[in-house]
C-alpha positions as CSV (number, residue, x, y, z in Angstrom):
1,X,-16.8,5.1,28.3
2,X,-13.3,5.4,26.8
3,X,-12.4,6.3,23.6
4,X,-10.2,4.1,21.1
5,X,-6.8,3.5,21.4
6,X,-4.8,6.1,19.7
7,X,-1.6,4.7,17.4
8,X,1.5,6.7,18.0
9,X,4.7,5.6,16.5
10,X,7.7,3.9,18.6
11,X,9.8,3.2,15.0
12,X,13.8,3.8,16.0
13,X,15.2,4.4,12.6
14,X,18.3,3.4,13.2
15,X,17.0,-0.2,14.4
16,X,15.8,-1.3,11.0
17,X,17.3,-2.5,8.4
18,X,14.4,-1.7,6.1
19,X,10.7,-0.6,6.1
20,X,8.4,-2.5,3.9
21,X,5.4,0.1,2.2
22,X,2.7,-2.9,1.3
23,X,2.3,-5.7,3.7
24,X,-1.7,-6.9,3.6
25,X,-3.3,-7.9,6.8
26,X,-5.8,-10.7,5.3
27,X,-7.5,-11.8,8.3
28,X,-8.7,-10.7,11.7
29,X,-8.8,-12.0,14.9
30,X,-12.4,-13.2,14.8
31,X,-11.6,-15.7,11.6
32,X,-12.7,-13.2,9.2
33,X,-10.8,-12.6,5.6
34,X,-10.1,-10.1,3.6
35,X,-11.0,-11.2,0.3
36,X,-13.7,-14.4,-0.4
37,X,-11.8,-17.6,-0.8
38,X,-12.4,-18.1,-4.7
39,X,-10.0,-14.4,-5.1
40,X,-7.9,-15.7,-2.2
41,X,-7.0,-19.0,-4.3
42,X,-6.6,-17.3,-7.1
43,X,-4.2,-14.9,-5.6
44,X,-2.3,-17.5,-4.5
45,X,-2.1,-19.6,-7.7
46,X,-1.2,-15.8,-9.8
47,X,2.3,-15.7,-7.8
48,X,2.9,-19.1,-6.7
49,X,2.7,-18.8,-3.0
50,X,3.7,-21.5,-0.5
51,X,3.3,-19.9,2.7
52,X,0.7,-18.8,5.0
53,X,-2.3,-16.9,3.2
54,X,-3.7,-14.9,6.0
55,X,-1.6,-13.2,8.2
56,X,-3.4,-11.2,11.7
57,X,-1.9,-7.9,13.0
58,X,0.1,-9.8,15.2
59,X,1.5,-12.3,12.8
60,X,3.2,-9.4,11.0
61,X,4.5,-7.7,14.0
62,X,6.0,-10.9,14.9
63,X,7.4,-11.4,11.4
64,X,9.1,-7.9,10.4
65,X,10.7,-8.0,14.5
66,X,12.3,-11.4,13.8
67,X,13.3,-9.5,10.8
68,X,14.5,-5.7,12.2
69,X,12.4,-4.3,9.7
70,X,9.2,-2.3,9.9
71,X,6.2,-2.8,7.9
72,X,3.0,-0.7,6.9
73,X,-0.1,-2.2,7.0
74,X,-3.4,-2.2,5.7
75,X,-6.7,-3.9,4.6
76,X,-9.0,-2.7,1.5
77,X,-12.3,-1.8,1.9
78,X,-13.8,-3.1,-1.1
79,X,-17.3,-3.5,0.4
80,X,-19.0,-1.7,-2.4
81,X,-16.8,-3.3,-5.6
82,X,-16.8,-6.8,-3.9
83,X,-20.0,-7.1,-2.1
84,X,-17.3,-8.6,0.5
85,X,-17.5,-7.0,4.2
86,X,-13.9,-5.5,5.0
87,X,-11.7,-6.1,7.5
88,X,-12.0,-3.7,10.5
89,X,-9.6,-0.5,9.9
90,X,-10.3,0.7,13.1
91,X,-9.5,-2.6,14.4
92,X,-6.2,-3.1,12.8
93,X,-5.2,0.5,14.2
94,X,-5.9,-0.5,17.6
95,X,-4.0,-3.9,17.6
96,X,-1.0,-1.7,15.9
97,X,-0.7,0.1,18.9
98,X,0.8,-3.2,20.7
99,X,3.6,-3.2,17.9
100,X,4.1,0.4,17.5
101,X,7.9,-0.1,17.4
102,X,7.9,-2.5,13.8
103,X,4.1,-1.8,12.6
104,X,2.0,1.3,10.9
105,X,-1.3,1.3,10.3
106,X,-3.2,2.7,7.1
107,X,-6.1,2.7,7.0
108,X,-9.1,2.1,4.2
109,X,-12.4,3.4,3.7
110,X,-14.9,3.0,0.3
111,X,-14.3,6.0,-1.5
112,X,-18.3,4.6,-3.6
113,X,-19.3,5.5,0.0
114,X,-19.2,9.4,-0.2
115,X,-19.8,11.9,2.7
116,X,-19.6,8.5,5.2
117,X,-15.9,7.3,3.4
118,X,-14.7,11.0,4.1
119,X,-16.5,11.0,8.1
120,X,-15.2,7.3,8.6
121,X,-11.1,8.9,7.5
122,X,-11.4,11.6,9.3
123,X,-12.4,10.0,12.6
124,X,-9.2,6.9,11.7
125,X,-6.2,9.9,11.4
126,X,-7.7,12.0,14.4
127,X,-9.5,9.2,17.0
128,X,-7.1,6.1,15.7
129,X,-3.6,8.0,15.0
130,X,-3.9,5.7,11.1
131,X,-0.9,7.6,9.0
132,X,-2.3,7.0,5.3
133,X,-4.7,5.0,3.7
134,X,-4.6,2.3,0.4
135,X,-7.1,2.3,-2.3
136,X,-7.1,-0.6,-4.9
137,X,-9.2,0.7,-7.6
138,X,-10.1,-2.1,-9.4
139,X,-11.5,-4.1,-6.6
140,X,-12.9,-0.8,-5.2
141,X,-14.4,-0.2,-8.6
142,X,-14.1,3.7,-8.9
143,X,-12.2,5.8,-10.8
144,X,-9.6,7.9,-8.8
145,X,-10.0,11.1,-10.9
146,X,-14.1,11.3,-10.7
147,X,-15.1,14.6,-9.1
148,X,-17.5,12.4,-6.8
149,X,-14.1,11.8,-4.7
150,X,-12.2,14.8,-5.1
151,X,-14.0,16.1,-1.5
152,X,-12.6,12.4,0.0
153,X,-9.0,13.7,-1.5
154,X,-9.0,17.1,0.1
155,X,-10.1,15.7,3.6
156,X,-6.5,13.5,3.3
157,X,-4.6,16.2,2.0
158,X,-5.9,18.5,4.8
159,X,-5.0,15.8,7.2
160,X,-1.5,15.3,6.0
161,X,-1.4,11.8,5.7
162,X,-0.1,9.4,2.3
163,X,-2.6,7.5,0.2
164,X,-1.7,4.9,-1.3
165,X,-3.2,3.3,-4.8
166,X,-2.5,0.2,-5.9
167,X,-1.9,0.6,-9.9
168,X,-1.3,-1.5,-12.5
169,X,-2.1,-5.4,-13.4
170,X,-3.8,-7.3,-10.2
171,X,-3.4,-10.9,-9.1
172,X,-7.0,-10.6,-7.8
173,X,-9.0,-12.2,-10.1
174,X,-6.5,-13.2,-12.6
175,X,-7.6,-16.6,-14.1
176,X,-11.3,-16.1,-13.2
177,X,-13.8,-16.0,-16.3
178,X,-13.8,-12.3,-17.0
179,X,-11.6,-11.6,-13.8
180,X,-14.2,-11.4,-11.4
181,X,-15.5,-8.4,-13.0
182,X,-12.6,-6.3,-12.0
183,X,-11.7,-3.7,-14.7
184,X,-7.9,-3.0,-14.7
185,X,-8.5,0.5,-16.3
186,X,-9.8,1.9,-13.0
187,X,-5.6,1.5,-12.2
188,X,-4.0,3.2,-14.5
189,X,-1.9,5.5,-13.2
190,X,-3.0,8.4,-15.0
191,X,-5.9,8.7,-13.6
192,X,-3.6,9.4,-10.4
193,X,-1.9,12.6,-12.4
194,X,-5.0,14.1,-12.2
195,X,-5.4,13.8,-8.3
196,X,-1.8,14.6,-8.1
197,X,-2.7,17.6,-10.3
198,X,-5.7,19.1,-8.0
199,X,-4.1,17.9,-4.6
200,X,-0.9,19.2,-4.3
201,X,0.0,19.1,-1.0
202,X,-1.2,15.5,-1.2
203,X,1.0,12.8,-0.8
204,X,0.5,9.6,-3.3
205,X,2.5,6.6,-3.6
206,X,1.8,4.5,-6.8
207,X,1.6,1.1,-5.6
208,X,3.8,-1.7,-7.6
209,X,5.9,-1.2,-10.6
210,X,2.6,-0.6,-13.0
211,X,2.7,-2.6,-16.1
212,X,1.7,-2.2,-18.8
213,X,1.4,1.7,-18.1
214,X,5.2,1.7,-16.5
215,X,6.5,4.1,-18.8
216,X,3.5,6.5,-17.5
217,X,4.2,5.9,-13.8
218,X,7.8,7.0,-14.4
219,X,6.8,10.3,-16.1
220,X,4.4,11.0,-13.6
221,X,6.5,10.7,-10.6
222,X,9.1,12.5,-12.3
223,X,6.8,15.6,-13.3
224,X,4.4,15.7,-9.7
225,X,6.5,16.2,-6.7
226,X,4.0,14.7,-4.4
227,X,3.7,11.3,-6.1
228,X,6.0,8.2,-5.5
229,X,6.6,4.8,-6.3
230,X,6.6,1.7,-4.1
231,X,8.2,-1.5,-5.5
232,X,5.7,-4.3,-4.3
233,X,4.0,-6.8,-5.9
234,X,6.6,-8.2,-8.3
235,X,10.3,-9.8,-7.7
236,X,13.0,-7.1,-8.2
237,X,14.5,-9.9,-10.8
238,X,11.5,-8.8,-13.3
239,X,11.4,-4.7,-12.6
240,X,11.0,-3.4,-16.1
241,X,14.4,-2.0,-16.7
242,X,13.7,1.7,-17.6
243,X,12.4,1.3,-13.9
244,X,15.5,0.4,-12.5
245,X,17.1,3.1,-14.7
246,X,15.0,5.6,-13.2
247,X,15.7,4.5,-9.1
248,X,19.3,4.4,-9.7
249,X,19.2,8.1,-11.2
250,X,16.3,10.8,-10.8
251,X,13.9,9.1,-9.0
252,X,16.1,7.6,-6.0
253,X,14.8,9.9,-3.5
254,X,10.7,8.8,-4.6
255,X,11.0,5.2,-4.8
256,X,10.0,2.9,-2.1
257,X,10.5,-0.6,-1.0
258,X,7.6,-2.7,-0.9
259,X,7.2,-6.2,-0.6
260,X,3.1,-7.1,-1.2
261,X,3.5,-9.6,1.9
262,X,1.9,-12.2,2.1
263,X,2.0,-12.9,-1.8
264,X,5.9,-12.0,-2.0
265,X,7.8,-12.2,1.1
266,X,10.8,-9.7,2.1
267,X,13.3,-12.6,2.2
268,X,12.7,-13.3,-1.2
269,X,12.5,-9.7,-2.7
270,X,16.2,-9.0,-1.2
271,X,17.2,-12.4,-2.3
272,X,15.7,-11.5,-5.7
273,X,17.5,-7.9,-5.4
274,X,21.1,-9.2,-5.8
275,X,20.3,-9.8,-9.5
276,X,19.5,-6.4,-10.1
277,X,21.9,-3.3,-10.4
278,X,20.9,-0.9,-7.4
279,X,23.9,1.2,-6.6
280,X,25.3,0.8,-3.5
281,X,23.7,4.7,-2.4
282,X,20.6,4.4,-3.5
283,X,19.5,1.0,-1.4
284,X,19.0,3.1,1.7
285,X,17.1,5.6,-0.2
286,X,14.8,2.7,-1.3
287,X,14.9,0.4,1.8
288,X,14.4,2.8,4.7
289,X,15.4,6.5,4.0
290,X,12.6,7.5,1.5
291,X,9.8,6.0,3.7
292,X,11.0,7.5,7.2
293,X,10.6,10.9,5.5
294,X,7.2,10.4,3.2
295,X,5.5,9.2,6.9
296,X,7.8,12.0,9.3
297,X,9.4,9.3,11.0
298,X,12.5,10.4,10.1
Protein backbone atom coordinates (compact mmCIF):
# COMPACT_ATOMS: atom_id res chain seq x y z
CA UNK A 1 0.00 0.00 0.00
CA UNK A 2 1.38 3.56 -0.70
CA UNK A 3 1.21 6.31 1.31
CA UNK A 4 -0.47 9.78 0.45
CA UNK A 5 0.78 12.11 -1.95
CA UNK A 6 3.12 14.50 -0.34
CA UNK A 7 2.59 18.51 -1.39
CA UNK A 8 5.90 20.16 -2.17
CA UNK A 9 5.91 23.57 -3.51
CA UNK A 10 6.74 24.45 -7.39
CA UNK A 11 5.69 28.47 -6.69
CA UNK A 12 8.48 30.61 -9.00
CA UNK A 13 8.24 33.94 -7.30
CA UNK A 14 9.18 35.88 -9.83
CA UNK A 15 6.17 34.33 -12.04
CA UNK A 16 3.41 35.92 -9.99
CA UNK A 17 2.14 38.95 -9.87
CA UNK A 18 0.52 38.33 -6.50
CA UNK A 19 -0.26 35.53 -3.90
CA UNK A 20 -3.74 35.61 -2.51
CA UNK A 21 -3.69 34.38 1.56
CA UNK A 22 -7.65 33.34 1.78
CA UNK A 23 -9.13 31.59 -1.15
CA UNK A 24 -12.05 28.87 0.23
CA UNK A 25 -12.37 25.63 -1.48
CA UNK A 26 -16.27 25.16 -0.90
CA UNK A 27 -16.78 21.96 -2.54
CA UNK A 28 -15.22 18.63 -3.32
CA UNK A 29 -15.08 16.43 -6.08
CA UNK A 30 -17.69 14.09 -4.81
CA UNK A 31 -20.56 17.05 -4.72
CA UNK A 32 -19.95 17.71 -1.24
CA UNK A 33 -20.06 21.50 0.38
CA UNK A 34 -18.47 23.11 2.66
CA UNK A 35 -21.05 24.91 4.53
CA UNK A 36 -25.12 23.64 4.46
CA UNK A 37 -26.95 25.62 1.86
CA UNK A 38 -29.04 27.90 4.25
CA UNK A 39 -25.16 29.54 5.43
CA UNK A 40 -24.16 29.20 1.84
CA UNK A 41 -27.13 31.58 0.66
CA UNK A 42 -26.73 33.66 3.17
CA UNK A 43 -23.11 34.12 2.51
CA UNK A 44 -23.92 34.96 -0.75
CA UNK A 45 -26.68 37.51 -0.13
CA UNK A 46 -24.05 39.27 2.93
CA UNK A 47 -21.57 40.42 0.01
CA UNK A 48 -23.62 40.37 -3.04
CA UNK A 49 -22.03 37.66 -5.06
CA UNK A 50 -22.76 36.90 -8.65
CA UNK A 51 -20.42 34.24 -9.48
CA UNK A 52 -19.87 30.72 -8.91
CA UNK A 53 -20.47 29.61 -5.08
CA UNK A 54 -18.43 26.52 -4.93
CA UNK A 55 -15.18 26.36 -6.38
CA UNK A 56 -13.16 22.49 -6.36
CA UNK A 57 -9.29 22.42 -6.04
CA UNK A 58 -9.06 22.46 -9.57
CA UNK A 59 -11.34 25.39 -10.24
CA UNK A 60 -8.96 27.61 -8.30
CA UNK A 61 -5.80 26.31 -9.75
CA UNK A 62 -7.28 27.07 -13.06
CA UNK A 63 -8.43 30.53 -11.97
CA UNK A 64 -5.22 32.13 -10.08
CA UNK A 65 -2.95 30.46 -13.49
CA UNK A 66 -5.16 32.40 -15.93
CA UNK A 67 -4.42 34.96 -13.46
CA UNK A 68 -0.27 34.56 -12.70
CA UNK A 69 -1.04 34.66 -9.23
CA UNK A 70 -0.84 32.02 -6.49
CA UNK A 71 -3.47 31.30 -4.05
CA UNK A 72 -3.58 29.49 -0.51
CA UNK A 73 -6.17 27.32 0.13
CA UNK A 74 -8.26 25.90 2.63
CA UNK A 75 -11.50 24.36 4.00
CA UNK A 76 -12.88 24.74 7.83
CA UNK A 77 -13.54 21.96 9.81
CA UNK A 78 -16.36 23.09 11.70
CA UNK A 79 -17.74 19.54 12.33
CA UNK A 80 -18.18 20.11 15.99
CA UNK A 81 -19.64 24.04 15.95
CA UNK A 82 -21.77 23.21 12.73
CA UNK A 83 -22.85 19.62 13.11
CA UNK A 84 -21.80 19.90 9.21
CA UNK A 85 -19.17 17.16 7.99
CA UNK A 86 -15.94 19.05 6.54
CA UNK A 87 -14.55 18.96 3.51
CA UNK A 88 -11.55 16.46 3.29
CA UNK A 89 -8.16 18.35 4.31
CA UNK A 90 -6.28 15.51 3.43
CA UNK A 91 -8.01 15.48 0.16
CA UNK A 92 -7.52 19.02 -0.76
CA UNK A 93 -3.64 18.49 0.00
CA UNK A 94 -3.43 15.75 -2.37
CA UNK A 95 -5.34 17.31 -5.41
CA UNK A 96 -2.77 20.54 -4.60
CA UNK A 97 -0.07 18.53 -5.51
CA UNK A 98 -1.40 18.66 -9.35
CA UNK A 99 -1.10 22.54 -9.08
CA UNK A 100 1.83 22.90 -6.92
CA UNK A 101 3.18 25.78 -9.15
CA UNK A 102 -0.12 28.39 -8.33
CA UNK A 103 -1.74 26.47 -5.25
CA UNK A 104 -0.93 25.89 -1.22
CA UNK A 105 -2.69 23.88 0.80
CA UNK A 106 -3.71 24.58 4.64
CA UNK A 107 -5.11 22.52 6.14
CA UNK A 108 -8.03 22.36 9.07
CA UNK A 109 -8.68 20.28 11.86
CA UNK A 110 -11.47 20.83 15.04
CA UNK A 111 -9.43 22.23 17.58
CA UNK A 112 -13.23 20.90 20.10
CA UNK A 113 -11.66 17.62 18.94
CA UNK A 114 -8.51 17.57 21.37
CA UNK A 115 -5.76 14.83 21.34
CA UNK A 116 -7.40 13.58 17.69
CA UNK A 117 -7.33 17.59 16.18
CA UNK A 118 -3.53 17.70 17.31
CA UNK A 119 -2.89 13.62 15.80
CA UNK A 120 -4.94 14.53 12.58
CA UNK A 121 -2.21 18.05 12.12
CA UNK A 122 0.43 16.40 12.76
CA UNK A 123 -0.04 13.62 10.28
CA UNK A 124 -1.32 16.75 7.35
CA UNK A 125 2.29 18.89 7.78
CA UNK A 126 4.44 15.59 7.93
CA UNK A 127 2.39 12.66 5.57
CA UNK A 128 0.52 15.63 3.32
CA UNK A 129 3.38 18.41 3.11
CA UNK A 130 -0.10 21.11 4.22
CA UNK A 131 2.06 24.54 5.18
CA UNK A 132 -0.53 26.12 7.76
CA UNK A 133 -3.87 25.67 8.83
CA UNK A 134 -7.20 28.23 9.24
CA UNK A 135 -9.44 28.29 12.15
CA UNK A 136 -12.75 30.33 12.05
CA UNK A 137 -13.68 30.55 15.57
CA UNK A 138 -17.07 31.40 15.50
CA UNK A 139 -18.19 28.65 13.29
CA UNK A 140 -15.71 26.32 15.08
CA UNK A 141 -17.20 27.60 18.32
CA UNK A 142 -14.04 27.63 20.67
CA UNK A 143 -12.27 30.20 22.09
CA UNK A 144 -8.57 30.47 20.83
CA UNK A 145 -7.03 31.36 24.13
CA UNK A 146 -8.69 28.18 26.31
CA UNK A 147 -5.93 26.17 27.77
CA UNK A 148 -7.87 22.97 26.33
CA UNK A 149 -6.02 24.13 22.87
CA UNK A 150 -2.87 25.43 23.99
CA UNK A 151 -1.25 21.56 23.41
CA UNK A 152 -2.99 21.84 19.61
CA UNK A 153 -0.83 25.39 19.43
CA UNK A 154 2.44 23.95 20.44
CA UNK A 155 2.16 20.95 18.03
CA UNK A 156 1.95 23.88 15.05
CA UNK A 157 4.46 25.89 16.49
CA UNK A 158 6.73 22.87 16.82
CA UNK A 159 5.94 22.06 13.23
CA UNK A 160 6.69 25.50 11.92
CA UNK A 161 3.89 26.04 9.92
CA UNK A 162 1.30 29.51 9.95
CA UNK A 163 -2.18 29.36 11.41
CA UNK A 164 -4.46 31.26 10.37
CA UNK A 165 -7.80 32.69 12.31
CA UNK A 166 -10.39 34.31 10.76
CA UNK A 167 -11.27 37.44 13.13
CA UNK A 168 -13.73 39.79 13.17
CA UNK A 169 -17.55 40.22 11.84
CA UNK A 170 -18.56 36.95 9.64
CA UNK A 171 -20.90 36.79 6.57
CA UNK A 172 -21.78 33.21 7.85
CA UNK A 173 -24.86 33.52 9.33
CA UNK A 174 -25.47 37.15 9.04
CA UNK A 175 -29.33 37.64 8.42
CA UNK A 176 -30.29 34.34 10.12
CA UNK A 177 -32.52 34.62 13.39
CA UNK A 178 -29.82 34.81 16.06
CA UNK A 179 -27.00 34.17 13.31
CA UNK A 180 -27.18 30.62 13.36
CA UNK A 181 -25.93 30.46 16.75
CA UNK A 182 -22.57 31.77 15.83
CA UNK A 183 -21.12 34.01 18.59
CA UNK A 184 -18.81 36.70 17.11
CA UNK A 185 -16.90 37.00 20.44
CA UNK A 186 -15.07 33.75 19.93
CA UNK A 187 -13.16 36.25 17.04
CA UNK A 188 -11.90 38.85 18.63
CA UNK A 189 -8.69 39.24 18.13
CA UNK A 190 -7.55 39.44 21.51
CA UNK A 191 -8.11 36.42 22.28
CA UNK A 192 -5.27 35.78 19.59
CA UNK A 193 -2.67 38.11 21.85
CA UNK A 194 -2.85 35.62 24.16
CA UNK A 195 -1.70 32.68 21.84
CA UNK A 196 0.57 35.02 20.33
CA UNK A 197 1.79 35.66 23.93
CA UNK A 198 2.43 31.77 24.93
CA UNK A 199 3.56 30.66 21.28
CA UNK A 200 6.20 32.71 20.26
CA UNK A 201 7.83 31.00 17.69
CA UNK A 202 4.27 30.62 16.24
CA UNK A 203 3.35 32.18 13.28
CA UNK A 204 -0.45 33.85 13.16
CA UNK A 205 -2.01 35.67 10.58
CA UNK A 206 -5.32 37.62 11.64
CA UNK A 207 -7.66 36.89 8.96
CA UNK A 208 -9.64 40.10 7.39
CA UNK A 209 -9.35 43.63 8.50
CA UNK A 210 -11.35 42.89 12.07
CA UNK A 211 -14.10 45.27 12.63
CA UNK A 212 -15.25 46.34 15.13
CA UNK A 213 -12.07 45.36 17.13
CA UNK A 214 -9.65 46.97 14.15
CA UNK A 215 -8.03 49.29 16.36
CA UNK A 216 -6.99 46.00 18.61
CA UNK A 217 -5.72 44.06 15.54
CA UNK A 218 -3.44 46.97 14.69
CA UNK A 219 -1.89 47.10 18.30
CA UNK A 220 -1.45 43.59 18.31
CA UNK A 221 0.36 43.05 15.24
CA UNK A 222 2.38 45.99 15.98
CA UNK A 223 3.44 44.71 19.68
CA UNK A 224 3.72 40.48 18.78
CA UNK A 225 6.34 39.92 16.09
CA UNK A 226 4.82 36.67 15.16
CA UNK A 227 1.30 37.94 14.27
CA UNK A 228 0.14 39.44 10.88
CA UNK A 229 -2.59 40.70 9.03
CA UNK A 230 -4.24 39.50 5.83
CA UNK A 231 -6.60 41.89 3.99
CA UNK A 232 -9.50 39.41 2.86
CA UNK A 233 -12.97 39.54 3.27
CA UNK A 234 -13.75 43.17 2.54
CA UNK A 235 -13.18 45.59 -0.66
CA UNK A 236 -9.83 47.64 -0.20
CA UNK A 237 -12.49 50.77 -1.03
CA UNK A 238 -13.93 50.21 2.79
CA UNK A 239 -10.42 49.32 4.71
CA UNK A 240 -10.87 51.38 7.96
CA UNK A 241 -8.42 54.10 7.37
CA UNK A 242 -6.14 53.86 10.48
CA UNK A 243 -5.70 50.41 8.66
CA UNK A 244 -4.43 51.82 5.64
CA UNK A 245 -2.36 54.24 7.78
CA UNK A 246 -0.73 51.43 9.40
CA UNK A 247 0.28 49.20 5.90
CA UNK A 248 1.57 52.22 4.38
CA UNK A 249 3.94 52.91 7.52
CA UNK A 250 4.99 50.25 10.36
CA UNK A 251 3.17 47.43 9.46
CA UNK A 252 4.11 47.09 5.64
CA UNK A 253 6.29 44.19 6.10
CA UNK A 254 3.13 42.11 8.28
CA UNK A 255 0.29 42.80 6.07
CA UNK A 256 -0.97 40.41 3.50
CA UNK A 257 -3.11 40.35 0.53
CA UNK A 258 -6.07 38.38 0.70
CA UNK A 259 -8.94 38.16 -1.29
CA UNK A 260 -11.81 35.67 0.63
CA UNK A 261 -12.47 34.05 -2.97
CA UNK A 262 -15.15 33.03 -3.77
CA UNK A 263 -17.18 35.83 -1.94
CA UNK A 264 -14.71 38.68 -3.29
CA UNK A 265 -12.82 37.94 -6.28
CA UNK A 266 -9.04 39.22 -6.88
CA UNK A 267 -10.12 41.17 -10.00
CA UNK A 268 -12.29 43.19 -7.97
CA UNK A 269 -10.07 43.76 -4.82
CA UNK A 270 -7.23 45.28 -7.24
CA UNK A 271 -9.94 47.03 -9.10
CA UNK A 272 -11.22 48.27 -5.67
CA UNK A 273 -7.42 49.07 -4.70
CA UNK A 274 -6.92 51.98 -7.06
CA UNK A 275 -9.19 54.06 -4.71
CA UNK A 276 -7.08 53.55 -1.95
CA UNK A 277 -3.57 55.28 -1.12
CA UNK A 278 -0.96 52.26 -1.09
CA UNK A 279 2.38 53.66 -1.82
CA UNK A 280 3.94 52.64 -4.70
CA UNK A 281 6.65 50.36 -2.26
CA UNK A 282 4.59 48.87 -0.20
CA UNK A 283 2.19 46.96 -2.87
CA UNK A 284 4.82 44.30 -3.35
CA UNK A 285 5.20 43.95 0.34
CA UNK A 286 1.40 43.33 0.52
CA UNK A 287 0.78 41.44 -2.88
CA UNK A 288 3.58 38.91 -2.95
CA UNK A 289 6.74 39.84 -0.83
CA UNK A 290 5.30 39.36 2.74
CA UNK A 291 3.62 36.06 1.94
CA UNK A 292 6.71 34.30 0.05
CA UNK A 293 8.68 34.94 3.29
CA UNK A 294 5.79 34.11 6.17
CA UNK A 295 5.50 30.46 4.07
CA UNK A 296 9.67 30.20 3.15
CA UNK A 297 8.90 30.43 -0.34
CA UNK A 298 10.88 33.18 -0.75
Amino acid sequence: MTGPTRYEPRINPAEIRALDMHTHVEADHHGHLALDQELMDASAAYFRGDHPRTPTVDDLAAYYRERNMAAVIFTVDASTGLDHPPLSSEEIAERATEHADVLIPFGSVDPRKGEAAVKQATKLVEDYGVRGFKFHPGLQAFSPNDPEHSPLWATLQELGVVALFHTGQTGIGAGLPGGRGIRLRYSDPLLLDDVAADFPDLQIVMAHPAVPWVDVQISIATHKANVHIDLSGWSPKYFPPQLVKQLNGPLRRKVLFGSDFPVITPDRWFSDLEKVEIKDEVKPLVFKDNALRLLGLA
